[in-house]
KEDO-301420 format. One record per residue (C-alpha): residue number from 1; x, y, z. Coordinates in Angstrom, 3 decimals. Layout:
REM residues N
@resi: NUM | u: X | v: Y | w: Z .
...
//
This chain:
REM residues 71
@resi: 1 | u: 0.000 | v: 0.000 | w: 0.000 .
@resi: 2 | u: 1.513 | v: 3.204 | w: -1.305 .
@resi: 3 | u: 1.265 | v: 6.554 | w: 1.072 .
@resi: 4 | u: -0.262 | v: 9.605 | w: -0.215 .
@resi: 5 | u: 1.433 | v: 12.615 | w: 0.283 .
@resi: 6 | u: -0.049 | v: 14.670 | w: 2.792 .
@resi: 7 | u: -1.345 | v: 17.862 | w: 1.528 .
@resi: 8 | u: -1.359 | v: 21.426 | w: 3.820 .
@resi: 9 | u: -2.625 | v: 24.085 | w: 3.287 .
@resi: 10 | u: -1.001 | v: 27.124 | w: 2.226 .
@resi: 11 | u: -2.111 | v: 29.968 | w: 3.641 .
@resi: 12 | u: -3.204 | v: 32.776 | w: 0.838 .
@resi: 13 | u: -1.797 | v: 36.103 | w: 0.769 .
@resi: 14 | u: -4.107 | v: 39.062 | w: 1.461 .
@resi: 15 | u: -4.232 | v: 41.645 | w: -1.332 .
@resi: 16 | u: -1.491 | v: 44.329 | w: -1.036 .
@resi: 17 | u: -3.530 | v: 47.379 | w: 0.467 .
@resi: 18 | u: -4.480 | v: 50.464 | w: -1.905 .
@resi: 19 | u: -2.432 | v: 53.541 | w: -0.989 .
@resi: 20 | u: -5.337 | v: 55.682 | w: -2.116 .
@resi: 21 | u: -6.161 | v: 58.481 | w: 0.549 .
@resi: 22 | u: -8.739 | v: 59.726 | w: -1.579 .
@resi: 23 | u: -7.737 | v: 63.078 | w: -2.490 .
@resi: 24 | u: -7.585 | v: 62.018 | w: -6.196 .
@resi: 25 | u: -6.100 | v: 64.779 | w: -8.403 .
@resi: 26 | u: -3.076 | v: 64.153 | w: -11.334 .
@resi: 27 | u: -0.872 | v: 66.445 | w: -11.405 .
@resi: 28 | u: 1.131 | v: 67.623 | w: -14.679 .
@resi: 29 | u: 2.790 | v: 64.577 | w: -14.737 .
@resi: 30 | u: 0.391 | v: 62.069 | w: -14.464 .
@resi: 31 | u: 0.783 | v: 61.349 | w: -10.785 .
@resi: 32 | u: -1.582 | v: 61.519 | w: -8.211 .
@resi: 33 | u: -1.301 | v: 64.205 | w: -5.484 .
@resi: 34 | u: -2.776 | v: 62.210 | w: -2.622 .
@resi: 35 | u: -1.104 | v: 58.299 | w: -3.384 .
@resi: 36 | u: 1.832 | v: 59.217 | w: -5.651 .
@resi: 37 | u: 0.329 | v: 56.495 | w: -8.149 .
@resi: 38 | u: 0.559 | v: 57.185 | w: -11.754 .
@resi: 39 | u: -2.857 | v: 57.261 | w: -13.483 .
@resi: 40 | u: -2.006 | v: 53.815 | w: -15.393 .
@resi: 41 | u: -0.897 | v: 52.453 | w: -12.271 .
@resi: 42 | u: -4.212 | v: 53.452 | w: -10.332 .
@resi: 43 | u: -6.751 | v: 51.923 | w: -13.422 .
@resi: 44 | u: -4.291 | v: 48.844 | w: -13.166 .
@resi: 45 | u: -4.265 | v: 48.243 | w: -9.659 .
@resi: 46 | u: -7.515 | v: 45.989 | w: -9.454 .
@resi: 47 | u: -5.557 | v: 43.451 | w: -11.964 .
@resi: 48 | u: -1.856 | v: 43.543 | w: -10.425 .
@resi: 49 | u: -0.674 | v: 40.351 | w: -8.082 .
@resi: 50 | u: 0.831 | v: 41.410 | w: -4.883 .
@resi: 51 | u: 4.712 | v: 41.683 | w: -6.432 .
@resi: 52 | u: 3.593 | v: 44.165 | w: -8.616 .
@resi: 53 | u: 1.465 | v: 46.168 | w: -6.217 .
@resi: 54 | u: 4.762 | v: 46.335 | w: -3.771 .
@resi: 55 | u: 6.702 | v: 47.390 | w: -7.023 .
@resi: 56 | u: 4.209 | v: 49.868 | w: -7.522 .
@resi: 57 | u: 4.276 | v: 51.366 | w: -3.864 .
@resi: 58 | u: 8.112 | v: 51.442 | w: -3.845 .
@resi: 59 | u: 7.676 | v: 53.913 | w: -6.746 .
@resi: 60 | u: 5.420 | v: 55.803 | w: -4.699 .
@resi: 61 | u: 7.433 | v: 56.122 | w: -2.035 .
@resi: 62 | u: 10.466 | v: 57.910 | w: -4.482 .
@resi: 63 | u: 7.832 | v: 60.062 | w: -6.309 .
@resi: 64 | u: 6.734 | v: 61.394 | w: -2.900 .
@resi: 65 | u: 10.708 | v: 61.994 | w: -2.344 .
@resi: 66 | u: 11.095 | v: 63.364 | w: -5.134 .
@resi: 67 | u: 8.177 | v: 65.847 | w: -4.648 .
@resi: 68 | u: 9.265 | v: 66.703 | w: -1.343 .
@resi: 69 | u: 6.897 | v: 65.024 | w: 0.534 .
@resi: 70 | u: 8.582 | v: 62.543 | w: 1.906 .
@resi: 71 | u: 11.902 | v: 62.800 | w: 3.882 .
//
C-alpha cells in the first residue's frame, strides 16, 4: 500500500492594500497628489498580483521623495 502525500494548506496572501487616501487629483505629470500612483498604475491596480502592487508602492514612495513630501 503506497502513502499519499499529505497535503497542507497554504495559507493565501491578502491583497497588497491600496495607498489611495482619496484626495484624487493628477498632477502635470500624471501622478496623483494624494497616493503618488501614476494614473495607469491606479486603473491597473484591481488586476496587479501582490509583487507588482509592492513594485508599484516602492515607486510611490520615491515620487513622494522626489516631490518633497517625503523625507
Amino acid at each position: 500500500m503506497s502513502e499519499q502525500p499529505v497535503k497542507t494548506a497554504v495559507p493565501k496572501e491578502r491583497p497588497v492594500k491600496s495607498p489611495c487616501i482619496s484626495v484624487c487629483a493628477l498632477n502635470d505629470d500624471d501622478v496623483c497628489e494624494g497616493c503618488f500612483r501614476s494614473g495607469m498604475e491606479i486603473s491597473r491596480w484591481g488586476s496587479m498580483n501582490n509583487d507588482e502592487r509592492r513594485a508599484v508602492l516602492k515607486l510611490c514612495t520615491e515620487r513622494a521623495r522626489q516631490m518633497g513630501r517625503l523625507w
